[in-house]
PDB file of N, CA, C, O and CB in Angstrom:
ATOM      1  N   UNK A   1       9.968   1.566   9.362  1.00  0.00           N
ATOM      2  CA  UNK A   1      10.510   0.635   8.380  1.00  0.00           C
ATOM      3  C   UNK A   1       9.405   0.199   7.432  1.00  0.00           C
ATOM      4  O   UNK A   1       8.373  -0.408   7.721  1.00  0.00           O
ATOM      5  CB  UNK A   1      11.152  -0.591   9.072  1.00  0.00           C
ATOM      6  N   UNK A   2       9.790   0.595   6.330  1.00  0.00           N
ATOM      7  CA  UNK A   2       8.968  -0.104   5.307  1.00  0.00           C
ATOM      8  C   UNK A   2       8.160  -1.707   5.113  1.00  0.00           C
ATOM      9  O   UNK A   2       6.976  -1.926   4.861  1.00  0.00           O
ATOM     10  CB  UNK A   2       9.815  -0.025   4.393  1.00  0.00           C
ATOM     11  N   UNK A   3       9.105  -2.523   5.300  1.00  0.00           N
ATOM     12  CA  UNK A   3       8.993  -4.002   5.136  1.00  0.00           C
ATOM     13  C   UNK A   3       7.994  -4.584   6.104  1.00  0.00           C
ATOM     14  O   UNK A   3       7.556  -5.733   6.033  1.00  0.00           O
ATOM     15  CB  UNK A   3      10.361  -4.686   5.343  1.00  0.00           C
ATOM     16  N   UNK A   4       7.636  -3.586   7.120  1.00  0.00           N
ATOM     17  CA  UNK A   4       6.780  -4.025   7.727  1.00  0.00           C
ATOM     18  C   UNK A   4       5.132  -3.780   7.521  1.00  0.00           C
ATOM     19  O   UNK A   4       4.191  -4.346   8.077  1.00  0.00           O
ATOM     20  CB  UNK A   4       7.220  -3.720   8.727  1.00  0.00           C
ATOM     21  N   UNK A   5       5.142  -2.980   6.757  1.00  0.00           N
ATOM     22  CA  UNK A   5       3.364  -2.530   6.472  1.00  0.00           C
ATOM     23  C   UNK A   5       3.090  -3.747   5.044  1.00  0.00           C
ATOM     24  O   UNK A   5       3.732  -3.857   4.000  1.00  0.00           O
ATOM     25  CB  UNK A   5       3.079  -0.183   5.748  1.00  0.00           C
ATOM     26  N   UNK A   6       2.150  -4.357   5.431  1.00  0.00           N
ATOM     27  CA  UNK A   6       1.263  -5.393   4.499  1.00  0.00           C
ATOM     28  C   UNK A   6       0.150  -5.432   4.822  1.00  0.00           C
ATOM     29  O   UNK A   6      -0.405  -5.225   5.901  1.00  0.00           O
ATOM     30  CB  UNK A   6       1.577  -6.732   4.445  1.00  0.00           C
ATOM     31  N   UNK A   7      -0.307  -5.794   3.560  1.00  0.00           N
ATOM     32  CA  UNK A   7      -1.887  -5.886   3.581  1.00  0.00           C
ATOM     33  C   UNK A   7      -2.195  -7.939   3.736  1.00  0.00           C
ATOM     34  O   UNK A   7      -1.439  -8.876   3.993  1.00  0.00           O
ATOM     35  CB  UNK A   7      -2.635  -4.967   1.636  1.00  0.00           C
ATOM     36  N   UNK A   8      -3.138  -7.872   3.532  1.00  0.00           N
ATOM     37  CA  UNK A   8      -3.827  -9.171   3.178  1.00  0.00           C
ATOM     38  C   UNK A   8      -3.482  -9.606   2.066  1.00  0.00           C
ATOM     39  O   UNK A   8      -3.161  -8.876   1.129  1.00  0.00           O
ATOM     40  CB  UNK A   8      -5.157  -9.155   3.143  1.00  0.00           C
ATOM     41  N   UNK A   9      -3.513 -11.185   2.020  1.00  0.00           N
ATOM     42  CA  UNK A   9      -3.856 -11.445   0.140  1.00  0.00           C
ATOM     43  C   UNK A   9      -4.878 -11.296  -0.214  1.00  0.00           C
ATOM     44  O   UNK A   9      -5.887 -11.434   0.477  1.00  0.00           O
ATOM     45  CB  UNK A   9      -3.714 -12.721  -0.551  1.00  0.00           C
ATOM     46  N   UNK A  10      -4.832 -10.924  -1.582  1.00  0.00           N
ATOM     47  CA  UNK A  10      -6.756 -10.510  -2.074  1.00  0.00           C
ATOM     48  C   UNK A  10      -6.775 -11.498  -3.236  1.00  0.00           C
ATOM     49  O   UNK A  10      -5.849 -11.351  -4.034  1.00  0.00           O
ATOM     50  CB  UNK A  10      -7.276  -8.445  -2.837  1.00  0.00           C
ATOM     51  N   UNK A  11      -7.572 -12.391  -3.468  1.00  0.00           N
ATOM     52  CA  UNK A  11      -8.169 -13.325  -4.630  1.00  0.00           C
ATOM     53  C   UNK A  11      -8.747 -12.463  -5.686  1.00  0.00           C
ATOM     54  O   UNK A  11      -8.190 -12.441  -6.783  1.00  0.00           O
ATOM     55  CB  UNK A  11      -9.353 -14.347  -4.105  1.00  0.00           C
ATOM     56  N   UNK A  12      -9.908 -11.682  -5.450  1.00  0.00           N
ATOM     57  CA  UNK A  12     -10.643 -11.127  -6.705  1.00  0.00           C
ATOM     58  C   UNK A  12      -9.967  -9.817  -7.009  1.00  0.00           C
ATOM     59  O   UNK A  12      -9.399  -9.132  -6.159  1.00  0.00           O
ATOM     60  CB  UNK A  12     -12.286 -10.897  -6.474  1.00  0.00           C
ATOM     61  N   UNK A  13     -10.089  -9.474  -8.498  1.00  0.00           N
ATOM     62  CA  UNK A  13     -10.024  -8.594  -9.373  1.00  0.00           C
ATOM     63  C   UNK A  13     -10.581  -7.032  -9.027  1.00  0.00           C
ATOM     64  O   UNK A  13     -11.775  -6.812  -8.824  1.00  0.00           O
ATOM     65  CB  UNK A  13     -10.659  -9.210 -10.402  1.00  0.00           C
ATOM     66  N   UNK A  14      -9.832  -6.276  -9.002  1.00  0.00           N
ATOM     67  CA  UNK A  14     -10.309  -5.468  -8.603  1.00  0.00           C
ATOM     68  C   UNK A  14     -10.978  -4.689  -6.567  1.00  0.00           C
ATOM     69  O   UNK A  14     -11.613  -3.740  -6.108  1.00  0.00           O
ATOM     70  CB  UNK A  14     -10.996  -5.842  -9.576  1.00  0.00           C
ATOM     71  N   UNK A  15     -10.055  -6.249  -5.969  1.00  0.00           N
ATOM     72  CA  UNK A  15     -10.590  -5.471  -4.638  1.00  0.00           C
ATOM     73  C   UNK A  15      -9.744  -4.553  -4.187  1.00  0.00           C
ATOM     74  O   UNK A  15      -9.096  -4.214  -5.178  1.00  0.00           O
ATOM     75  CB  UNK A  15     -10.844  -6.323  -3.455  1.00  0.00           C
ATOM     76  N   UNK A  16      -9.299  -3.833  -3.073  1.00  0.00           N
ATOM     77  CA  UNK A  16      -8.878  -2.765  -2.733  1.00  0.00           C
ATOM     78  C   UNK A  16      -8.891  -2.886  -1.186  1.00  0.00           C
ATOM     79  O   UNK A  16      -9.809  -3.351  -0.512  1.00  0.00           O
ATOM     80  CB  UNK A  16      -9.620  -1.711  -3.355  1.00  0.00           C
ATOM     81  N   UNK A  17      -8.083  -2.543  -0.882  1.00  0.00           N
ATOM     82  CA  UNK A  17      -7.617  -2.740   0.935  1.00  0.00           C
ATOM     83  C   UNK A  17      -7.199  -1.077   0.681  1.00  0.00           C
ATOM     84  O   UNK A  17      -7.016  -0.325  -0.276  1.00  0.00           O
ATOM     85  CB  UNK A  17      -5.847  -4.263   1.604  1.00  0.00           C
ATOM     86  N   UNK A  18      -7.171  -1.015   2.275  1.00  0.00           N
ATOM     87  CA  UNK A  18      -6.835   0.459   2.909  1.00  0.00           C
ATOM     88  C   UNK A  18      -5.853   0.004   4.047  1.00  0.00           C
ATOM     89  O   UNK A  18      -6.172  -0.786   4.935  1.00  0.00           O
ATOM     90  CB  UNK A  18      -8.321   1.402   3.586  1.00  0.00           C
ATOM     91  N   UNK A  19      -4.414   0.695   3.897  1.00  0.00           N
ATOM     92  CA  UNK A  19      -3.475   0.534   5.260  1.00  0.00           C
ATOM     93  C   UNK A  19      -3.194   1.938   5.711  1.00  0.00           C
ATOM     94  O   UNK A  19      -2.890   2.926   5.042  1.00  0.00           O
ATOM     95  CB  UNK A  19      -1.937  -0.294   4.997  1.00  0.00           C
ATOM     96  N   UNK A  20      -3.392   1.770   7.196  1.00  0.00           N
ATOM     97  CA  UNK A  20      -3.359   3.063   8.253  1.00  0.00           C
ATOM     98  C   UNK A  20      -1.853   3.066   8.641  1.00  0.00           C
ATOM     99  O   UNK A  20      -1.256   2.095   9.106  1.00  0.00           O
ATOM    100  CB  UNK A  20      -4.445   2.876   9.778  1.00  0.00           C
ATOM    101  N   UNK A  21      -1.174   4.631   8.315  1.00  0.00           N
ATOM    102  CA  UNK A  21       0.072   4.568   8.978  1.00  0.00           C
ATOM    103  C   UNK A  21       0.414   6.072   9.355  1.00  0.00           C
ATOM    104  O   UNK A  21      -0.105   6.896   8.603  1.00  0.00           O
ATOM    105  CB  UNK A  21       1.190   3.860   8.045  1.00  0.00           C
ATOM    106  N   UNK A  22       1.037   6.476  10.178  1.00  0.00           N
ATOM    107  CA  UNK A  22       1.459   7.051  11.290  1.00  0.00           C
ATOM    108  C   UNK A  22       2.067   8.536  10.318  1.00  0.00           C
ATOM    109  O   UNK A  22       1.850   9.746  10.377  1.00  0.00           O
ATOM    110  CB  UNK A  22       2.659   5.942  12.287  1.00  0.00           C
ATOM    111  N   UNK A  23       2.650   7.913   9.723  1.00  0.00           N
ATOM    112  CA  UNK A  23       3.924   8.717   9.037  1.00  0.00           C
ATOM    113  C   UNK A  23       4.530   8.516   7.455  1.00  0.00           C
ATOM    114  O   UNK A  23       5.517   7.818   7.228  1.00  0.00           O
ATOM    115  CB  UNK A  23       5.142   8.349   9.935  1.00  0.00           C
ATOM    116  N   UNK A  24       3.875   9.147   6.544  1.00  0.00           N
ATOM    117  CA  UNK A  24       4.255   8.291   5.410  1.00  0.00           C
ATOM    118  C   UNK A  24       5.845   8.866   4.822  1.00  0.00           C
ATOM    119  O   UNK A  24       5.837  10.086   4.656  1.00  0.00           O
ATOM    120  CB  UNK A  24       2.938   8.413   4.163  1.00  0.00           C
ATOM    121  N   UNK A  25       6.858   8.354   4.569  1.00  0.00           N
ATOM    122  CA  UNK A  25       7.364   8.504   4.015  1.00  0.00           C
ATOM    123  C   UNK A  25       8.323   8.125   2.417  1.00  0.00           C
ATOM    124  O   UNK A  25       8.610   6.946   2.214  1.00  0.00           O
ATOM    125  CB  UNK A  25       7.395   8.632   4.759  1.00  0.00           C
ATOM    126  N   UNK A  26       8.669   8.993   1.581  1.00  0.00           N
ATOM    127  CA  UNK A  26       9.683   8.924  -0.044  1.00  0.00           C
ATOM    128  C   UNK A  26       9.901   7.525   0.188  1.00  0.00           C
ATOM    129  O   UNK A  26       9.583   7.158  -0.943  1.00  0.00           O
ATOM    130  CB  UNK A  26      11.476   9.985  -0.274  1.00  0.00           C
ATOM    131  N   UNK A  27      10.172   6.555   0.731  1.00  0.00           N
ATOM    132  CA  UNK A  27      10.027   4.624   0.442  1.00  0.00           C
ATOM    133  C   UNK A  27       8.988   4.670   0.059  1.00  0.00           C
ATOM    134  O   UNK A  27       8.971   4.753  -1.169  1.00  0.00           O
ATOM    135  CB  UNK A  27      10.069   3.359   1.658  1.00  0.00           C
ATOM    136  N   UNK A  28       7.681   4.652   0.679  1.00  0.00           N
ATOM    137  CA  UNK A  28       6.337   4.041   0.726  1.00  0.00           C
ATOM    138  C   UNK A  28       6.066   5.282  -0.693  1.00  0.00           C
ATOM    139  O   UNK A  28       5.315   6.201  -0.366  1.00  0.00           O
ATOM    140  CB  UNK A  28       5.248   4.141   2.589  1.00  0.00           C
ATOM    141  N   UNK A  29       6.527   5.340  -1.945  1.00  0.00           N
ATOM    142  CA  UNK A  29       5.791   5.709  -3.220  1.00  0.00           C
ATOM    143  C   UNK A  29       5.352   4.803  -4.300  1.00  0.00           C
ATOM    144  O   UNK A  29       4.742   5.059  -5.338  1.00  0.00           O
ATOM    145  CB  UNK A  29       6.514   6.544  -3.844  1.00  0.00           C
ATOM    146  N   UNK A  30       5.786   3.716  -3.838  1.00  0.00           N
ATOM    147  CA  UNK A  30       4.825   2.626  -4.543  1.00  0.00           C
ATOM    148  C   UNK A  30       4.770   1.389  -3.765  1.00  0.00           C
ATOM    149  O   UNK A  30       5.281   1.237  -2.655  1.00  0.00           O
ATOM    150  CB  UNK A  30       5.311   2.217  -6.023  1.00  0.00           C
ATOM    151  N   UNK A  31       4.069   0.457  -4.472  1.00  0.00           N
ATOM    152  CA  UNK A  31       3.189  -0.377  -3.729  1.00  0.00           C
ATOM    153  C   UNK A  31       3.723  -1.879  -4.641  1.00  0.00           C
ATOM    154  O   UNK A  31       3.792  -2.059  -5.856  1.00  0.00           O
ATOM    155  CB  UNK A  31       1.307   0.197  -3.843  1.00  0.00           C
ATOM    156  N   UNK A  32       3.926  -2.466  -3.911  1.00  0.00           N
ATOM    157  CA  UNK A  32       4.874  -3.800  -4.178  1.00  0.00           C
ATOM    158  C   UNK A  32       4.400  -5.480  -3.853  1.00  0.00           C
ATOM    159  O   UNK A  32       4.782  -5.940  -2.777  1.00  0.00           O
ATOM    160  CB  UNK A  32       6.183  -3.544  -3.210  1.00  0.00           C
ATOM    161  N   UNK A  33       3.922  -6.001  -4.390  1.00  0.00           N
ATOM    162  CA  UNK A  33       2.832  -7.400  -4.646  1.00  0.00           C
ATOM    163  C   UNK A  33       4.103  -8.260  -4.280  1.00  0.00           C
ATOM    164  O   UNK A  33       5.141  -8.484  -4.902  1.00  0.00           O
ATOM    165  CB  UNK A  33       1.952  -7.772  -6.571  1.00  0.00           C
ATOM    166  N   UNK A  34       3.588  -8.707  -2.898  1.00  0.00           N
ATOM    167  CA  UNK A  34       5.214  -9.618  -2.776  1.00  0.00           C
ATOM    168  C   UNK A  34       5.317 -10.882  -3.302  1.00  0.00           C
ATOM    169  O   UNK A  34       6.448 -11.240  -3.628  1.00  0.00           O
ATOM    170  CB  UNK A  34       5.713  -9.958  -1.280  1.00  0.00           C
ATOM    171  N   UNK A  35       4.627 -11.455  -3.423  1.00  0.00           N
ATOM    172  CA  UNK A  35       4.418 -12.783  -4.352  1.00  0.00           C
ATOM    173  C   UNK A  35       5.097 -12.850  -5.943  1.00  0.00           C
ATOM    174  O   UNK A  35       5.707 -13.618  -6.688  1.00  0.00           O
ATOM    175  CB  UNK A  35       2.737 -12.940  -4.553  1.00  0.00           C
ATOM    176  N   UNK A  36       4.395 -11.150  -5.875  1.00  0.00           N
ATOM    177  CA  UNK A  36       4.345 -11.348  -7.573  1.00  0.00           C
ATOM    178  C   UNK A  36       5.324  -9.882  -8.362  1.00  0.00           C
ATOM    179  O   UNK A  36       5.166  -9.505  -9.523  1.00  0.00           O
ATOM    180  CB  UNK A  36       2.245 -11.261  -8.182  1.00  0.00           C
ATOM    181  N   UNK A  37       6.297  -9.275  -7.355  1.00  0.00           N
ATOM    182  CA  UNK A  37       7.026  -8.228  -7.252  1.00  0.00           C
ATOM    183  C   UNK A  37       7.428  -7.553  -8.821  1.00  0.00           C
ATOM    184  O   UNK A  37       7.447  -6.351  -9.084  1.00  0.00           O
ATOM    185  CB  UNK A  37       8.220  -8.688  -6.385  1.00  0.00           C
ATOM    186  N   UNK A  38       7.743  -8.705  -9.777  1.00  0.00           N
ATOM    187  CA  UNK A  38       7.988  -8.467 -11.254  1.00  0.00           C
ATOM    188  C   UNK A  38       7.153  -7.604 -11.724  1.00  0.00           C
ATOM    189  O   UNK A  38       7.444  -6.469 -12.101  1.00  0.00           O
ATOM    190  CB  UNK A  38       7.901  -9.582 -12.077  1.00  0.00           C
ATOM    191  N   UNK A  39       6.338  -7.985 -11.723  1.00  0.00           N
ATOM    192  CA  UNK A  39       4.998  -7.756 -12.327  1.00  0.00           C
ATOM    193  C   UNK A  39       3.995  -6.881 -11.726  1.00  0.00           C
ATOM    194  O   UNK A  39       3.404  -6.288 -12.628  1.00  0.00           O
ATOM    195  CB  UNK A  39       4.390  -8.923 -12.445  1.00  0.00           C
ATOM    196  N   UNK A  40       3.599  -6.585 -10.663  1.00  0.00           N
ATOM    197  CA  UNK A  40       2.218  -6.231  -9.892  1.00  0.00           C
ATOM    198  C   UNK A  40       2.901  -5.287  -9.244  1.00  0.00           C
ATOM    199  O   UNK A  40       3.651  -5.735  -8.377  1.00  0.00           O
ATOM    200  CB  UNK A  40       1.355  -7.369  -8.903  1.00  0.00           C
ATOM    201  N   UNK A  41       2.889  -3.758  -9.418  1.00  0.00           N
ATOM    202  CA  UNK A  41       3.760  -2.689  -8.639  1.00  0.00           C
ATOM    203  C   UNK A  41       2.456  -1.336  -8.602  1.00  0.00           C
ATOM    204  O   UNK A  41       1.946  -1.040  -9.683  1.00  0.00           O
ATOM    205  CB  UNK A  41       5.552  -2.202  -9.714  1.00  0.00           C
ATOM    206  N   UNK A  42       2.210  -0.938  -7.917  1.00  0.00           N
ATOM    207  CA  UNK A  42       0.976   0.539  -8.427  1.00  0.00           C
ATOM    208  C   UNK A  42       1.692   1.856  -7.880  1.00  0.00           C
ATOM    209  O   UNK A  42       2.734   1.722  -7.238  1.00  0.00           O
ATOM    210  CB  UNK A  42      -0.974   0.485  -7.450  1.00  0.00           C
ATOM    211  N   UNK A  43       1.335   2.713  -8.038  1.00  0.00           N
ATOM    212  CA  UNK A  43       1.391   4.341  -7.211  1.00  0.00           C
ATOM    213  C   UNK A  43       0.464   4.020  -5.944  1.00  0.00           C
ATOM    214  O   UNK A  43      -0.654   3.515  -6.055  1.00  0.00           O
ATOM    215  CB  UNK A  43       0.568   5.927  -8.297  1.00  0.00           C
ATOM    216  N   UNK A  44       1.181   4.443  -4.481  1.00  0.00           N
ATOM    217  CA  UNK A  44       0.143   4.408  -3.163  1.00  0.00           C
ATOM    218  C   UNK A  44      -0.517   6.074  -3.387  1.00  0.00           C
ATOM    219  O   UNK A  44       0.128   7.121  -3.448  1.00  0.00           O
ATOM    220  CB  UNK A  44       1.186   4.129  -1.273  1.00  0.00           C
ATOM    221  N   UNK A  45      -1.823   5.904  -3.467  1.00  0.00           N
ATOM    222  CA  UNK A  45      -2.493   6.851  -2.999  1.00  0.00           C
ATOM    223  C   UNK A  45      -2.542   7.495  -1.690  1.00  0.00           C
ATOM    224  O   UNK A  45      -3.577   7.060  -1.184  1.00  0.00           O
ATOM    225  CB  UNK A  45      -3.394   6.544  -3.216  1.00  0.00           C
ATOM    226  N   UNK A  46      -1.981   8.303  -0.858  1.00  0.00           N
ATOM    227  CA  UNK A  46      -2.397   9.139   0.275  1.00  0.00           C
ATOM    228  C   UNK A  46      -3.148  10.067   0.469  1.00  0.00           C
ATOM    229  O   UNK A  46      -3.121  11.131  -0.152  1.00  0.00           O
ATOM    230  CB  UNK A  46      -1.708   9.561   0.674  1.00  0.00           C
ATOM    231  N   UNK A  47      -3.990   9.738   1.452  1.00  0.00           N
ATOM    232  CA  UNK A  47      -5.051  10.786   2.026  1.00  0.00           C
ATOM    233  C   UNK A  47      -4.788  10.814   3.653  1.00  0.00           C
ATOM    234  O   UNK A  47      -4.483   9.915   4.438  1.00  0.00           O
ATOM    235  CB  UNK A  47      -6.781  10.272   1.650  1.00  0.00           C
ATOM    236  N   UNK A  48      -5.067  12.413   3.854  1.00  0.00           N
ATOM    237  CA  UNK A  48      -4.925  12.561   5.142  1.00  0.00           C
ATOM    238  C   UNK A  48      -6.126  12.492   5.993  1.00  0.00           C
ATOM    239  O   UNK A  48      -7.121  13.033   5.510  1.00  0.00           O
ATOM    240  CB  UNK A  48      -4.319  13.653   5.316  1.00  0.00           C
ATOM    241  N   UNK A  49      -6.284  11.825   7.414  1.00  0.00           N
ATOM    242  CA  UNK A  49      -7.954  11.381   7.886  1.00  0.00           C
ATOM    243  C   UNK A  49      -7.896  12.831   8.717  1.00  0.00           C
ATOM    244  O   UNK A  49      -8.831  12.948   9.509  1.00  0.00           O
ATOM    245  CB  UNK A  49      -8.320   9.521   9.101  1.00  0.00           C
ATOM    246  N   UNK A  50      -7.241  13.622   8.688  1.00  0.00           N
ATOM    247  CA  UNK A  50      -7.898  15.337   9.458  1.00  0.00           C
ATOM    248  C   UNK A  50      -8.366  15.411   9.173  1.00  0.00           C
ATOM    249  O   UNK A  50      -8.640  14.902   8.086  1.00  0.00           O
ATOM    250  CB  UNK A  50      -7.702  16.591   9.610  1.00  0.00           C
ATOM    251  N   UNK A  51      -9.364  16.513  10.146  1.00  0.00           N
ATOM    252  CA  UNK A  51     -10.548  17.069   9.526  1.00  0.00           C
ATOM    253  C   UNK A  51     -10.049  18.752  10.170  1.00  0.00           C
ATOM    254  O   UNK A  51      -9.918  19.085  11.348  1.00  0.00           O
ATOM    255  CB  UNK A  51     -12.307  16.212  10.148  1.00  0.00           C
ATOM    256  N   UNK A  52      -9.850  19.590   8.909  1.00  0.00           N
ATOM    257  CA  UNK A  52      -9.495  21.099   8.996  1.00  0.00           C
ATOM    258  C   UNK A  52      -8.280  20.875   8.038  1.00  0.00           C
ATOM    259  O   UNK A  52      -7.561  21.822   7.722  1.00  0.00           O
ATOM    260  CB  UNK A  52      -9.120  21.818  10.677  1.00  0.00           C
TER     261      UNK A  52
END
């Protein structure tokens, strides 16, 4: 379920958090500022932590 992966609140400009998940799936293609949902939306970047 989607609604459950959150990050922290972040104060400064420009910081950047990293969230670890299992299984990404077509929900999780963008990234949603719950406070501020209007306004504050990005593309989630994925990277896979394999190595090969």
């Amino acid at each position: 379920m989607v609604d459950s992966y959150e990050t922290e609140r972040m104060g400064e400009a420009g910081e950047t958090q990293t969230l670890e998940v299992d299984e990404l799936t077509d929900e999780m293609a963008e990234y949603r500022c719950r406070p501020h949902e209007g306004q504050m939306r990005g593309e989630i970047e994925a990277r896979s932590t394999e190595n090969g």
